[in-house]
C-alpha positions as CSV (number, residue, x, y, z in Angstrom):
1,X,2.7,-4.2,7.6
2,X,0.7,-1.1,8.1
3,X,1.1,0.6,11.1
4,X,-1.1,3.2,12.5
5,X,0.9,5.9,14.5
6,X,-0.5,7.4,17.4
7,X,0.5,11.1,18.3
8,X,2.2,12.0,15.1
9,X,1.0,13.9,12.2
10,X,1.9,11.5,10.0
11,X,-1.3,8.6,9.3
12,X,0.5,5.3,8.4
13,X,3.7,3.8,8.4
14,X,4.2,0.8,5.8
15,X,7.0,-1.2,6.6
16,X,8.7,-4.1,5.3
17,X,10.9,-6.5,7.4
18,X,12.5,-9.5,5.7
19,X,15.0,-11.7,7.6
20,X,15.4,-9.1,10.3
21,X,16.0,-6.6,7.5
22,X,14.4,-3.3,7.1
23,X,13.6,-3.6,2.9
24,X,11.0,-0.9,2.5
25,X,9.7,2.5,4.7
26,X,7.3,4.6,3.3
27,X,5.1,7.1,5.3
28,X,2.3,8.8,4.6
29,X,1.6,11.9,6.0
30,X,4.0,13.9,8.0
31,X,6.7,16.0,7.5
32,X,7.7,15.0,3.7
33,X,11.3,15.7,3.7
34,X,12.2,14.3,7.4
35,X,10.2,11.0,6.8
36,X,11.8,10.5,3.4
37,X,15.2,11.2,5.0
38,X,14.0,8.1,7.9
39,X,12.9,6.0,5.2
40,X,16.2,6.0,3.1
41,X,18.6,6.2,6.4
42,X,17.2,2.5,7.5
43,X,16.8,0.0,4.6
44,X,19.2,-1.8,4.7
45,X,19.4,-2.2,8.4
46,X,18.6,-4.8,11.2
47,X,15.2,-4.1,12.9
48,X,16.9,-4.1,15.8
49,X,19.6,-1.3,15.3
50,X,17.0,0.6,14.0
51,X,14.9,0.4,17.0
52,X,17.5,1.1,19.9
53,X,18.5,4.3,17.6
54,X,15.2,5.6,17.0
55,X,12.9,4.5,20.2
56,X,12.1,7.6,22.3
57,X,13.2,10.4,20.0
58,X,10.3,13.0,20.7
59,X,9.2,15.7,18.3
60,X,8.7,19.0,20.2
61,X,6.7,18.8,23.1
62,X,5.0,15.5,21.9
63,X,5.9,12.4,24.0
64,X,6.6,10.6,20.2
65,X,7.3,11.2,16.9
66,X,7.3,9.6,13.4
67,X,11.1,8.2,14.2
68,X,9.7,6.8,17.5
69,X,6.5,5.3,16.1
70,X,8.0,3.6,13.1
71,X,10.6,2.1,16.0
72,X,7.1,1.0,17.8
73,X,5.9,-0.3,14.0
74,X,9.2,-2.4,14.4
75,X,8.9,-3.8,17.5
76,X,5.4,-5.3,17.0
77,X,6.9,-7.3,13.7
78,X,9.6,-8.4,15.1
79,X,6.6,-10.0,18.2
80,X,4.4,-11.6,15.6
């Protein structure tokens, strides 16, 4: 899945769920090294722990951030 983020600087999120697993994260855009660090932190994980740890993390005064929106990216797999 690609997933557009909305009030990040980063412009896609491709993500790759199988069996409830996180197998793949790559962003594109963003803030390189932070994203990369995301990316490698959660393969390997459930969906689901991923989302409860990273939902409503914020990036300075921005309601979201790339953490936040690839918890979002998760939740609407894991709904279709």
């Amino acid at each position: 899945m690609i997933y557009q983020p909305k009030g990040v600087c980063s412009n896609a999120i491709d993500v790759e769920v199988e069996e409830g697993i996180i197998t793949s994260v790559k962003f594109t855009g963003g803030c390189n090294g932070n994203t990369q660090g995301i990316s490698r932190l959660v393969v390997g994980m459930k969906a689901e722990d991923a989302i409860d740890r990273l939902r409503g993390i914020k990036c300075g005064i921005k309601n979201t951030s790339c953490p936040d929106q690839l918890a979002c990216a998760l939740q609407e797999m894991l709904e279709h």
